[in-house]
LUMPA-603783 format. One record per residue: x, y negated, z of N, C-alpha, C in turn. Coordinates in Angstrom, 2 decimals, always signed. Atoms other than C-alpha are relative to their C-alpha. Last residue first. Layout:
BEGIN
n.u->X | n.v->Y | n.w->Z | ca.u->X | ca.v->Y | ca.w->Z | c.u->X | c.v->Y | c.w->Z
...
end
This chain:
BEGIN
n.u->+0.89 | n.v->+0.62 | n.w->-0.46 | ca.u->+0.11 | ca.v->-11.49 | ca.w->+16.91 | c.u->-0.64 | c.v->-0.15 | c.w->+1.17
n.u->-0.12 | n.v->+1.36 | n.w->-0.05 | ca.u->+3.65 | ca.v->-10.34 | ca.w->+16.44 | c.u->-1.21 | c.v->-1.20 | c.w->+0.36
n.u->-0.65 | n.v->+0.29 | n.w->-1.29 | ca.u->+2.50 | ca.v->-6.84 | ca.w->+16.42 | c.u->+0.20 | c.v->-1.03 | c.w->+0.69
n.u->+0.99 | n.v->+0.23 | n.w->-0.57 | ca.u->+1.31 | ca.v->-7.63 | ca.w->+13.09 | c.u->+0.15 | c.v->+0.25 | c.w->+1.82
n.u->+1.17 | n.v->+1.03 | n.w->-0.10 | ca.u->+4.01 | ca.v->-8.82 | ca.w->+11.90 | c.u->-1.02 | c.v->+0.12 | c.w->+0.63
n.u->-0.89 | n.v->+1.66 | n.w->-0.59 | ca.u->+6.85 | ca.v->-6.68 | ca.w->+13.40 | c.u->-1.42 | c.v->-0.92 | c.w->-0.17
n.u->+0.12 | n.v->-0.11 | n.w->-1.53 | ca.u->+4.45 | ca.v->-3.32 | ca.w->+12.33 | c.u->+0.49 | c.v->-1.34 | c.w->+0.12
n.u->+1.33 | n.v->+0.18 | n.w->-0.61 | ca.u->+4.05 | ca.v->-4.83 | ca.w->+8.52 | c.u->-0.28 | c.v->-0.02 | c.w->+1.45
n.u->+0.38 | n.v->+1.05 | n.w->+0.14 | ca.u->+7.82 | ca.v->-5.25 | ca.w->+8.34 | c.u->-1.54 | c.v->-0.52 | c.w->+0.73
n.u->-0.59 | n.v->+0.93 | n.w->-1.62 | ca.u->+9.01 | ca.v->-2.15 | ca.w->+9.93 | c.u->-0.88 | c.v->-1.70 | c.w->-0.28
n.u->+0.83 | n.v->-0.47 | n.w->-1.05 | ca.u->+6.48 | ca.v->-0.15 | ca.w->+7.10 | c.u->+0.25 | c.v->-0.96 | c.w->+1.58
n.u->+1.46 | n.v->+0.81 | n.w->+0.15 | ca.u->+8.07 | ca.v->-2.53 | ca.w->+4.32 | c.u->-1.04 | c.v->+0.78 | c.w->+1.34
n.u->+0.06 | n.v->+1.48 | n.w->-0.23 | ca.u->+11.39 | ca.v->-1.69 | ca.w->+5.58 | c.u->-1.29 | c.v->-0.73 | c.w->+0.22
n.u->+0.01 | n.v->-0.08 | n.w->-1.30 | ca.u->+10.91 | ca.v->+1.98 | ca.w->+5.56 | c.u->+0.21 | c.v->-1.82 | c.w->+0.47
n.u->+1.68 | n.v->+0.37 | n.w->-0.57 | ca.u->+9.41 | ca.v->+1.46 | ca.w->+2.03 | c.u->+0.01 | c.v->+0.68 | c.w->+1.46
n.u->+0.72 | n.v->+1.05 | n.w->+0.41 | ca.u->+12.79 | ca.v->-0.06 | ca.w->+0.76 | c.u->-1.64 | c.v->+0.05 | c.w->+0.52
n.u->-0.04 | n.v->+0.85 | n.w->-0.95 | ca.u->+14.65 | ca.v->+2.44 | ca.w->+2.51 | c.u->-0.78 | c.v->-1.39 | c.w->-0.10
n.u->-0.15 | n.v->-0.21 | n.w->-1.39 | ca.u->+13.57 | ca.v->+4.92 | ca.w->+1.04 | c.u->-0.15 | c.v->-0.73 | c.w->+0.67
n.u->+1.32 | n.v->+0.07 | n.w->-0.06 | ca.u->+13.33 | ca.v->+3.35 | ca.w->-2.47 | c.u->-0.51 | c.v->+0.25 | c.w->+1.60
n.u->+0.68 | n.v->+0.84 | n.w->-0.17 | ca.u->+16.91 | ca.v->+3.12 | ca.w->-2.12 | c.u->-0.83 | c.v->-0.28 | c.w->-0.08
n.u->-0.21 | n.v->+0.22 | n.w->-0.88 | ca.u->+17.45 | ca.v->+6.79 | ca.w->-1.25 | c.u->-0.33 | c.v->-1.98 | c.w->-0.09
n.u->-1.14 | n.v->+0.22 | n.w->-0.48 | ca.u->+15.57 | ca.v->+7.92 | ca.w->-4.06 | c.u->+0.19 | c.v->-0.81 | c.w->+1.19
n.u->-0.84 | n.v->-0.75 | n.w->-1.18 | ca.u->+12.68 | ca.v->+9.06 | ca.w->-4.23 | c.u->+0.86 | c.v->+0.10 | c.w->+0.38
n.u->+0.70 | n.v->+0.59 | n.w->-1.59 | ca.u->+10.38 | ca.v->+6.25 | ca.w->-5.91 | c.u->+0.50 | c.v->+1.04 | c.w->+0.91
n.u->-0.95 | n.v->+0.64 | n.w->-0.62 | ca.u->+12.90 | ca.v->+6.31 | ca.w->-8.89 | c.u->-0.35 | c.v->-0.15 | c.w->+1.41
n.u->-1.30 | n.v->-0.20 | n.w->-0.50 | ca.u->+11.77 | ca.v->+9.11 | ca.w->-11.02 | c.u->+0.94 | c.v->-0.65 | c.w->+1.06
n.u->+0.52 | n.v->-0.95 | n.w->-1.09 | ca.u->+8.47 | ca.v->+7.46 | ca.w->-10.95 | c.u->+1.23 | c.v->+0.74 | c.w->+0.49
n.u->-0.24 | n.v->+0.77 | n.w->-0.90 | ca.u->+9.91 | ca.v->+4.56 | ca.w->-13.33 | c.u->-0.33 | c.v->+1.05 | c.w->+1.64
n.u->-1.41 | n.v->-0.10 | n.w->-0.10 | ca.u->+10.30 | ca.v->+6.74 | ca.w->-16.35 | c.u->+0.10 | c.v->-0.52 | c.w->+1.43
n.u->-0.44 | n.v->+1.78 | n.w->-0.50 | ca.u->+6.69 | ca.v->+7.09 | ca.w->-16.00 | c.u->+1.37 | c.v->+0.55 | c.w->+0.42
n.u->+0.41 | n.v->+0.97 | n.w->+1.92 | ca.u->+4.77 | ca.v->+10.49 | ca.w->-15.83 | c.u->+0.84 | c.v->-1.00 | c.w->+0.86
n.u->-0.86 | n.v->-0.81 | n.w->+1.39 | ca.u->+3.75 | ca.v->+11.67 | ca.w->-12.01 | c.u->-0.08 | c.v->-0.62 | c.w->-1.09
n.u->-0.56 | n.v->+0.62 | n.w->+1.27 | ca.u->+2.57 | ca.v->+9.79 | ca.w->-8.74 | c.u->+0.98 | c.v->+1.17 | c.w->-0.78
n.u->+0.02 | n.v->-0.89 | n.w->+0.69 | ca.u->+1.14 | ca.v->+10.45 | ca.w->-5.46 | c.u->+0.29 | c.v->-0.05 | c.w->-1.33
n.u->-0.25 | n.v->+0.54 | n.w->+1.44 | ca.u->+1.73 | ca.v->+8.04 | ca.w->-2.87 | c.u->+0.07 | c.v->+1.58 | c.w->-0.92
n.u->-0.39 | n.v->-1.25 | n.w->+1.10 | ca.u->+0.66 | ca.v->+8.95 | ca.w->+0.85 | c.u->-0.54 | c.v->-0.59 | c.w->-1.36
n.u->-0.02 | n.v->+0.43 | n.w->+1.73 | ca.u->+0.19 | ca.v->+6.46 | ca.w->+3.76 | c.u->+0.64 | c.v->+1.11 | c.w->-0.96
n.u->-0.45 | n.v->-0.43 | n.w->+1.03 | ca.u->-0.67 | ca.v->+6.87 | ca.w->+6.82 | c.u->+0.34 | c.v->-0.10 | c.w->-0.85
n.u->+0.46 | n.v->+0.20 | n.w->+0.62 | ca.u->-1.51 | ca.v->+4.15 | ca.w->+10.18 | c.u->+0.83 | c.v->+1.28 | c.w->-1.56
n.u->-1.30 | n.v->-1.10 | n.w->+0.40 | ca.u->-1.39 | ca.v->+5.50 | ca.w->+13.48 | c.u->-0.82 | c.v->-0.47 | c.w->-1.76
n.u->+0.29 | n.v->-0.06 | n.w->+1.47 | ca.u->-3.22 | ca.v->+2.45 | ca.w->+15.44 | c.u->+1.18 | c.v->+0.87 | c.w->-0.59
n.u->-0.17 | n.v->+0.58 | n.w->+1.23 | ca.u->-2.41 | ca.v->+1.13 | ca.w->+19.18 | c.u->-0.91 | c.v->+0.84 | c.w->-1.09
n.u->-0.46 | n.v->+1.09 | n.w->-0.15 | ca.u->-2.28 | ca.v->+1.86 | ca.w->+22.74 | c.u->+0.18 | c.v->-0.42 | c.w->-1.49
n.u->-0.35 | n.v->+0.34 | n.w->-0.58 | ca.u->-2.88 | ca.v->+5.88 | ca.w->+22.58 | c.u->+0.73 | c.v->-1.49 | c.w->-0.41
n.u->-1.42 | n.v->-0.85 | n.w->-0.95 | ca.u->-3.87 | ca.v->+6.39 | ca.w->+19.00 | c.u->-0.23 | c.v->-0.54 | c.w->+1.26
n.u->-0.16 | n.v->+0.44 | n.w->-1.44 | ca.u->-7.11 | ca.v->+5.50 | ca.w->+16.88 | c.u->+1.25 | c.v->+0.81 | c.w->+0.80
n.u->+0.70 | n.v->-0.40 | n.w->-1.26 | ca.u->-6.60 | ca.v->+6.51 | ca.w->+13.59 | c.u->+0.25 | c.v->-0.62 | c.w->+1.08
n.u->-0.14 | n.v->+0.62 | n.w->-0.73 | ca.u->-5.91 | ca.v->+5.01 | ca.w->+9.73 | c.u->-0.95 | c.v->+0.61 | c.w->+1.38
n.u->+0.47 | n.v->-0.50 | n.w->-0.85 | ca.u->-5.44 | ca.v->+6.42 | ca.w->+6.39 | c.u->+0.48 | c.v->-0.52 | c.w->+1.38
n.u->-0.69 | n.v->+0.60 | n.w->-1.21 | ca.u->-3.86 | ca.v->+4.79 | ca.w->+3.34 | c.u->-1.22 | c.v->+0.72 | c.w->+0.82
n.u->+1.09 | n.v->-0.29 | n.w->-1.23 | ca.u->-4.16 | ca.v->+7.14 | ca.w->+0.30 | c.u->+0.10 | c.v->-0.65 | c.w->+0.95
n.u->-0.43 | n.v->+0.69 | n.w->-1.09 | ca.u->-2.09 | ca.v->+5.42 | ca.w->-2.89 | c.u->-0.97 | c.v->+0.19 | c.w->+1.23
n.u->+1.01 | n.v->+0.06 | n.w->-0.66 | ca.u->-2.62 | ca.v->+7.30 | ca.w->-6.29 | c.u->+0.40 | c.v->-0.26 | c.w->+1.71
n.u->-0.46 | n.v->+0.18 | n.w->-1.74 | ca.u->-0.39 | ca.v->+7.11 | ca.w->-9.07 | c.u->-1.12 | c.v->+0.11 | c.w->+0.60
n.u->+0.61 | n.v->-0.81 | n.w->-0.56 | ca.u->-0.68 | ca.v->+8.15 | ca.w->-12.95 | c.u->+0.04 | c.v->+0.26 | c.w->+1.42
n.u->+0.99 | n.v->-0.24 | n.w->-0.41 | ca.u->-0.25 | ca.v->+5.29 | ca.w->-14.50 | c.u->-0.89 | c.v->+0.96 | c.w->+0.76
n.u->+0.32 | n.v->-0.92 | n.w->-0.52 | ca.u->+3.27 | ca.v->+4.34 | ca.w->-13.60 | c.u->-1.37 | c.v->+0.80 | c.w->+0.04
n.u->-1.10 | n.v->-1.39 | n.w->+0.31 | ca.u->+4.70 | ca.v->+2.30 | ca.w->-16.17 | c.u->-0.16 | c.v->+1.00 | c.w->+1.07
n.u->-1.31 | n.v->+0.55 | n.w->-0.23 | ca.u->+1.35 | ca.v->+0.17 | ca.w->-16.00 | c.u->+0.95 | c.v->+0.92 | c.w->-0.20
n.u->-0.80 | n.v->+0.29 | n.w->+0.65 | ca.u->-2.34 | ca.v->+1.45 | ca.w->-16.14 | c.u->+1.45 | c.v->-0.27 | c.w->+0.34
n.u->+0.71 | n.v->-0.62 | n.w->+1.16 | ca.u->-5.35 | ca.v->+3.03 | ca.w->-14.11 | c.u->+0.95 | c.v->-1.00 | c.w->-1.06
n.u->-0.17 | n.v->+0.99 | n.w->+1.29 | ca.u->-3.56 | ca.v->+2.70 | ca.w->-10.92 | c.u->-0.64 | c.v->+0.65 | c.w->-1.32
n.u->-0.18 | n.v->-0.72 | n.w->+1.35 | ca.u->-5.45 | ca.v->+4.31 | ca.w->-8.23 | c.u->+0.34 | c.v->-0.97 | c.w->-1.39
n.u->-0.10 | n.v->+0.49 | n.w->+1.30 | ca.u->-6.03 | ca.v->+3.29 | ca.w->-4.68 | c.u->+0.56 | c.v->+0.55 | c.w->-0.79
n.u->-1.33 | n.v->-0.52 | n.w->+0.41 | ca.u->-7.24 | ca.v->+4.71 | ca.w->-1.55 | c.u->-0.01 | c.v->-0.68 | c.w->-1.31
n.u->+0.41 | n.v->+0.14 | n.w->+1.63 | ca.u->-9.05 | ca.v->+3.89 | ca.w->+1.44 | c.u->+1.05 | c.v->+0.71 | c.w->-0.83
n.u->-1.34 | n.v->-0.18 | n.w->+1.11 | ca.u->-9.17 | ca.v->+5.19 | ca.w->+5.06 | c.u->-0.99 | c.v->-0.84 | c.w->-1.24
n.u->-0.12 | n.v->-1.43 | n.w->+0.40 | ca.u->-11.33 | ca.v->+5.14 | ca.w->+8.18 | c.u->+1.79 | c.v->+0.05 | c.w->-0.85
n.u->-0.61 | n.v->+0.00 | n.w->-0.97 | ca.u->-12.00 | ca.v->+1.04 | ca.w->+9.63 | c.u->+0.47 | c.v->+1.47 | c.w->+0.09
n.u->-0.26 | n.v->+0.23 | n.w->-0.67 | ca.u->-14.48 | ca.v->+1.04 | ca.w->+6.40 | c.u->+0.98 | c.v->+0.22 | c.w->+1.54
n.u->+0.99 | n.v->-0.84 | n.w->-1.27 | ca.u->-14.36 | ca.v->+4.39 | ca.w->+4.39 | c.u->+0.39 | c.v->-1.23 | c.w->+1.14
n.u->-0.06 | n.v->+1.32 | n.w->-1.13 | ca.u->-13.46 | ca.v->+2.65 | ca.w->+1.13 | c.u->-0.67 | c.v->+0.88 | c.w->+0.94
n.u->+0.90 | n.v->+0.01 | n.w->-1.52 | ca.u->-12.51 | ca.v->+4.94 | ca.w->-1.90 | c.u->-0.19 | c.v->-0.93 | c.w->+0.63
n.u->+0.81 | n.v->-1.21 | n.w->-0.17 | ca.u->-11.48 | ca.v->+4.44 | ca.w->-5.30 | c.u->-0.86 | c.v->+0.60 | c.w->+0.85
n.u->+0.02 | n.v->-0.80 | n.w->-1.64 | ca.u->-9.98 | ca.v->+1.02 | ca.w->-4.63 | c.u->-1.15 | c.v->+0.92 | c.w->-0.47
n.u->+1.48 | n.v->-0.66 | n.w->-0.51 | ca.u->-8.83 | ca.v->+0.17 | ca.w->-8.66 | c.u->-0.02 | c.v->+0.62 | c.w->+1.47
n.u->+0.80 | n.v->-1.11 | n.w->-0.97 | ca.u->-5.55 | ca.v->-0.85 | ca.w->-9.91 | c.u->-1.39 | c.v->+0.02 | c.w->+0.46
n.u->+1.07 | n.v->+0.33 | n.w->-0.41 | ca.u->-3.44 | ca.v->-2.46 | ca.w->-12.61 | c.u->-0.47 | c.v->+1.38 | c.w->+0.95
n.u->+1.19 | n.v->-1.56 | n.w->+1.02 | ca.u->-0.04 | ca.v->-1.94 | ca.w->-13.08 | c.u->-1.06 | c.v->-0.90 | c.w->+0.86
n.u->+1.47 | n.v->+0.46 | n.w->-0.70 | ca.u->+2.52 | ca.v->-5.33 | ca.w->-13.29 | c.u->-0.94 | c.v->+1.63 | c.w->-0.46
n.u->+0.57 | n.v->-1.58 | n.w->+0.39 | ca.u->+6.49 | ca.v->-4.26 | ca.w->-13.28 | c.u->-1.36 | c.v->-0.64 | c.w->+0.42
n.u->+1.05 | n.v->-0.15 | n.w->-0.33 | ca.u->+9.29 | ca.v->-6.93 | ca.w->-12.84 | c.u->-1.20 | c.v->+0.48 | c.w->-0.94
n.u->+1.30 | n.v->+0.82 | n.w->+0.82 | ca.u->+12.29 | ca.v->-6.08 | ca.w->-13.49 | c.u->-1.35 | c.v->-0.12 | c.w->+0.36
n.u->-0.60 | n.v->+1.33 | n.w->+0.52 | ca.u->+16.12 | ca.v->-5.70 | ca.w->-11.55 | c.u->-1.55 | c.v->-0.54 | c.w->-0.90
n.u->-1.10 | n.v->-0.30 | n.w->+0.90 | ca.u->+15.30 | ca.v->-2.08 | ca.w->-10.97 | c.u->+0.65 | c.v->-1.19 | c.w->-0.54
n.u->-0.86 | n.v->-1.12 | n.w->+0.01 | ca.u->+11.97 | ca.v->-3.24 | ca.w->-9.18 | c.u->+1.03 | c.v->+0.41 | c.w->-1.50
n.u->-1.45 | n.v->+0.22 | n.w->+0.84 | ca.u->+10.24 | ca.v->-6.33 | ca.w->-9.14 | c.u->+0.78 | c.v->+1.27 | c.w->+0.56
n.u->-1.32 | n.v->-0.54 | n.w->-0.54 | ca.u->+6.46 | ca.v->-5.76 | ca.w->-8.08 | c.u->+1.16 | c.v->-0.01 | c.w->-0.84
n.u->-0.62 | n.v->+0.55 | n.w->+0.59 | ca.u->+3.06 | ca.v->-7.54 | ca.w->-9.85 | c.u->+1.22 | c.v->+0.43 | c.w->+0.93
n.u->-1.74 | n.v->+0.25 | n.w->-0.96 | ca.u->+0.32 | ca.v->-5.61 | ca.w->-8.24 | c.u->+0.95 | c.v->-0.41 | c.w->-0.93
n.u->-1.47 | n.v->-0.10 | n.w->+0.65 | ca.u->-3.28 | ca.v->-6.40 | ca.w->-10.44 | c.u->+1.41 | c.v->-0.24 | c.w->+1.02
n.u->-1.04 | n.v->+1.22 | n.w->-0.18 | ca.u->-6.62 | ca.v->-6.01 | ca.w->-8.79 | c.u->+1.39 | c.v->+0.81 | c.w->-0.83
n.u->-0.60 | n.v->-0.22 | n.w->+1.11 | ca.u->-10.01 | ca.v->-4.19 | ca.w->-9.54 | c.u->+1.00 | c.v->-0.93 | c.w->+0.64
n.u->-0.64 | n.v->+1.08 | n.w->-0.10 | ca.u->-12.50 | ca.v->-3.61 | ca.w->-6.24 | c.u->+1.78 | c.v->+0.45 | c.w->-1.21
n.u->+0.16 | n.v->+0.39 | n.w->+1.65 | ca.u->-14.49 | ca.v->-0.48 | ca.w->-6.79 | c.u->+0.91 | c.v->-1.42 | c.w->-0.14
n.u->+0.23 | n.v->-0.99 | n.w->+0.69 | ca.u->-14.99 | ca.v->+0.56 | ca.w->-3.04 | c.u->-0.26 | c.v->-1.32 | c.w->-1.17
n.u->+1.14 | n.v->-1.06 | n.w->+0.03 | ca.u->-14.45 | ca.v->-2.29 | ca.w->-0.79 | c.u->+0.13 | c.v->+0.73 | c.w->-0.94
n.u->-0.11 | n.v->-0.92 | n.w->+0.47 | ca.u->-12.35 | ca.v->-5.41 | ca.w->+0.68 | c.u->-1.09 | c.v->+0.84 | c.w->-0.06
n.u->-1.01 | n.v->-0.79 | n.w->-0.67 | ca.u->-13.73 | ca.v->-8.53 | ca.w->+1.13 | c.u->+0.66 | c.v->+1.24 | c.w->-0.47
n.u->+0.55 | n.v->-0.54 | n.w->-1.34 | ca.u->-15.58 | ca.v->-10.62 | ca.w->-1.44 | c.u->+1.51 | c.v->+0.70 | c.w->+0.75
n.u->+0.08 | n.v->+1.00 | n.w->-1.05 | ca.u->-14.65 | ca.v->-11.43 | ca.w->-4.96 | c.u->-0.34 | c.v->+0.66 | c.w->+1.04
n.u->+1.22 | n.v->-0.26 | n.w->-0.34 | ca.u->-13.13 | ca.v->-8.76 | ca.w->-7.74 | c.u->-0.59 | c.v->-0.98 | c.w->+1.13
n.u->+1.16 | n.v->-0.07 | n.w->+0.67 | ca.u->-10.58 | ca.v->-9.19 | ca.w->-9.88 | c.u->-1.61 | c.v->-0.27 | c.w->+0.42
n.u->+1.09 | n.v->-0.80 | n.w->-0.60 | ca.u->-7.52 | ca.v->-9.58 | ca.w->-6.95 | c.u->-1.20 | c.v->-0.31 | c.w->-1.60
n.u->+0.90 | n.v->+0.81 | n.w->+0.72 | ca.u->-4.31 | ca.v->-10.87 | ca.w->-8.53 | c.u->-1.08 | c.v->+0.78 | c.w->+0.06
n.u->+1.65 | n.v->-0.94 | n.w->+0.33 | ca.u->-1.71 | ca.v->-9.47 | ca.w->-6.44 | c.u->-0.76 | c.v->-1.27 | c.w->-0.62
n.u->+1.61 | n.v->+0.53 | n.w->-0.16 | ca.u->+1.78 | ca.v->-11.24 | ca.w->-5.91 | c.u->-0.95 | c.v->+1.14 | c.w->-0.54
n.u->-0.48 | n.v->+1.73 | n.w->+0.10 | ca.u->+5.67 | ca.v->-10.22 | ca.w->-5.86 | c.u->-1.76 | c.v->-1.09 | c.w->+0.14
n.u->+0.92 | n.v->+0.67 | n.w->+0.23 | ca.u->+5.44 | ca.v->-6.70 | ca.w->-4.10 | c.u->+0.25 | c.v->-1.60 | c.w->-0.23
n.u->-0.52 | n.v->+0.43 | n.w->+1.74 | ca.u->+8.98 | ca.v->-5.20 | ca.w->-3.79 | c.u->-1.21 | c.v->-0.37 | c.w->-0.56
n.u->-1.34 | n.v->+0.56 | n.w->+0.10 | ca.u->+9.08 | ca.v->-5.19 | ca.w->+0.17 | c.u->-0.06 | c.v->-0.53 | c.w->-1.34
n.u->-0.54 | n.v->-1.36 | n.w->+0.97 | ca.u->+5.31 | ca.v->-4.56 | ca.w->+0.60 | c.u->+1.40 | c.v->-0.68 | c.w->-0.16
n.u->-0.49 | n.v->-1.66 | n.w->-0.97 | ca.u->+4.45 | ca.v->-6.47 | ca.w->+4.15 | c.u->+0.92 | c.v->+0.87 | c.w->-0.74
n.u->-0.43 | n.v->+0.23 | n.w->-0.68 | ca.u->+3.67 | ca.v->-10.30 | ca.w->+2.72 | c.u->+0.90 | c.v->+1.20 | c.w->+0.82
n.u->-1.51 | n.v->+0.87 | n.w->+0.04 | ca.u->+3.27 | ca.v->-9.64 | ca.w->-0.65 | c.u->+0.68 | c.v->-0.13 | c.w->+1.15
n.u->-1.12 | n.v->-1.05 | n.w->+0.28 | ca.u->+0.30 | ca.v->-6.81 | ca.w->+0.44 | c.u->+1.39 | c.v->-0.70 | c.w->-0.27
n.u->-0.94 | n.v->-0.17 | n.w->-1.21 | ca.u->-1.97 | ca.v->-9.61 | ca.w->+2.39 | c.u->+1.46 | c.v->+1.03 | c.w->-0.74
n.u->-0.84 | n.v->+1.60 | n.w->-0.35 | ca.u->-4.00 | ca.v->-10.36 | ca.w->-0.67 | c.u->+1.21 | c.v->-0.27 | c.w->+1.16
n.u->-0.76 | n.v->+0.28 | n.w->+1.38 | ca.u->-4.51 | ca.v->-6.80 | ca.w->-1.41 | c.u->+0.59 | c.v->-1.11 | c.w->+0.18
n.u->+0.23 | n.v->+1.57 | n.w->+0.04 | ca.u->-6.93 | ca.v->-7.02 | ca.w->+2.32 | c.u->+1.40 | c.v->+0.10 | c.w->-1.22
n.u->+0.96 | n.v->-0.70 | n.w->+1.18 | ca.u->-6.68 | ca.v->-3.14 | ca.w->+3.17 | c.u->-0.39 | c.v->-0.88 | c.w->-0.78
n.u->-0.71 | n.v->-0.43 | n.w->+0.92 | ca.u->-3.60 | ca.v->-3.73 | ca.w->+5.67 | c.u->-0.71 | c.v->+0.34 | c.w->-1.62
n.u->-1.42 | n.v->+0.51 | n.w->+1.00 | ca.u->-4.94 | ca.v->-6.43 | ca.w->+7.12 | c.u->+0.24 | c.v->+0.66 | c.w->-0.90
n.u->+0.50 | n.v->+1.26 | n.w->+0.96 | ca.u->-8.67 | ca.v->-4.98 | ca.w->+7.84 | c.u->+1.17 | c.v->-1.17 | c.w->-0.11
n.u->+0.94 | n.v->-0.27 | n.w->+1.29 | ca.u->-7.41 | ca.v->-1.74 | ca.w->+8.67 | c.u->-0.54 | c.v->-1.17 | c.w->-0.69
n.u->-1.01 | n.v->-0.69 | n.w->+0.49 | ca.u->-4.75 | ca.v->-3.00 | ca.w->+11.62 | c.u->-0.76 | c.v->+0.32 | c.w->-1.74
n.u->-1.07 | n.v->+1.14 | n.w->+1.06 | ca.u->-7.18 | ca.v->-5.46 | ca.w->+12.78 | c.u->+0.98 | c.v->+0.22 | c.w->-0.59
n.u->+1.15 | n.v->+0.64 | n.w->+1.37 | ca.u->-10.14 | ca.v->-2.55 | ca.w->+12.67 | c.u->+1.34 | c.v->-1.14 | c.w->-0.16
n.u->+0.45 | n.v->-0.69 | n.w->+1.12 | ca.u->-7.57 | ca.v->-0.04 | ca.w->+14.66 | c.u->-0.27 | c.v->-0.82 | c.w->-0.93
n.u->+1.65 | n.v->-0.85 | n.w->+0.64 | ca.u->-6.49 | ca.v->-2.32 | ca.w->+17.39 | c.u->-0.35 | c.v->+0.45 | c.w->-1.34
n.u->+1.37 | n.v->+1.23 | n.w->+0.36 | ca.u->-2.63 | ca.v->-3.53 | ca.w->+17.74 | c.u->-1.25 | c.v->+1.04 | c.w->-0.09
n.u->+0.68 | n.v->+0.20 | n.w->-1.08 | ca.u->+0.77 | ca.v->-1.55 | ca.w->+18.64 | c.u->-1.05 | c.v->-1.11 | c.w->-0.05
n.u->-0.54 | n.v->+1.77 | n.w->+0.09 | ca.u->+1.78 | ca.v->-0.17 | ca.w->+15.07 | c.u->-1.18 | c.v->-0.26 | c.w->+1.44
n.u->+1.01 | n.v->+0.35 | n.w->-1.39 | ca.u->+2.02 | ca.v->+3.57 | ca.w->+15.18 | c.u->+0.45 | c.v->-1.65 | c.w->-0.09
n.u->-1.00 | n.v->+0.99 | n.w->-0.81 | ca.u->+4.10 | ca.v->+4.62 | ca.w->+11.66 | c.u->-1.43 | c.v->-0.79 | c.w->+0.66
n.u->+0.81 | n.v->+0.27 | n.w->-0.77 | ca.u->+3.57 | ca.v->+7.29 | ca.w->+8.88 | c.u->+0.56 | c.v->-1.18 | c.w->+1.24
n.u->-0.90 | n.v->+0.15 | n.w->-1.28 | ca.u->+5.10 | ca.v->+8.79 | ca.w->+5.99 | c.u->-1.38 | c.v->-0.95 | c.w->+0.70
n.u->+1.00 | n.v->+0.54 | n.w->-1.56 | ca.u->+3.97 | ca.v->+10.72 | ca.w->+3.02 | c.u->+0.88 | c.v->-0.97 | c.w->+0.57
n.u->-0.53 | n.v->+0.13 | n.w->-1.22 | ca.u->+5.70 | ca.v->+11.22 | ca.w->-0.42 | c.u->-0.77 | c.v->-0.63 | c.w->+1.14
n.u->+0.79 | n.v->-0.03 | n.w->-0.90 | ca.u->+4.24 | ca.v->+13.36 | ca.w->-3.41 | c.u->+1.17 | c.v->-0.84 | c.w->+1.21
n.u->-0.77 | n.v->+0.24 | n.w->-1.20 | ca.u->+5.63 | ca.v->+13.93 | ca.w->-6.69 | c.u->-0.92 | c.v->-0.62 | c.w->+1.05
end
């Protein structure tokens, strides 16, 4: 399964890419994100190991992940290499627009009783929230 979506947040490219690519920042934006536990020290980058800890269906759910790519102020992408979803993959992509930042995102995920659930209508709305969220905040600066 495959779902895109997309959303212009009115701020500069690099402070748009260097929030949203910053793991440590994801509690604050992801709706059903409860903490990250980063592995690796430094900023963000290619190979960086962290753990998402999210409460969904009433439980909370820890997969581990890996940043596969890093194309500074470009795109990255992440890849769980365990949890009830292991077979996911998280592309974020990021362009220069008129007056702001067009930021992407595409989830790719099969396997896992729990995958069945990321298309439903409350998942929907759960990661149209988390997209309004991030814009509001950072906007907000």
């Amino acid at each position: 399964m495959r779902v895109e979506e997309s959303i212009e947040i009115n701020r500069p490219l690099q402070e748009v890419f260097d929030y949203v690519s910053d793991v440590g920042n994801y509690p604050e934006w992801m709706a059903h994100v409860l903490e990250v536990r980063k592995h690796t020290e430094g900023p963000p980058q290619h190979s960086d190991r962290f753990i998402v800890a999210i409460k969904s269906v009433g439980r909370r759910f820890e997969t581990p992940y890996e940043r596969t790519s890093y194309e500074a102020h470009r795109r990255y992408t992440d890849r769980a290499v365990g949890g009830p979803i292991p077979n996911q993959r998280w592309d974020s992509t990021f362009e220069d627009v008129l007056g702001g930042t067009r930021l992407r995102r595409a989830v790719d995920a099969e396997g896992g009783w729990l995958a069945q659930g990321v298309g439903t209508a409350p998942e929907a709305v759960s990661r149209a929230r988390t997209f309004k969220t991030l814009k509001d905040l950072l906007e907000a600066r």
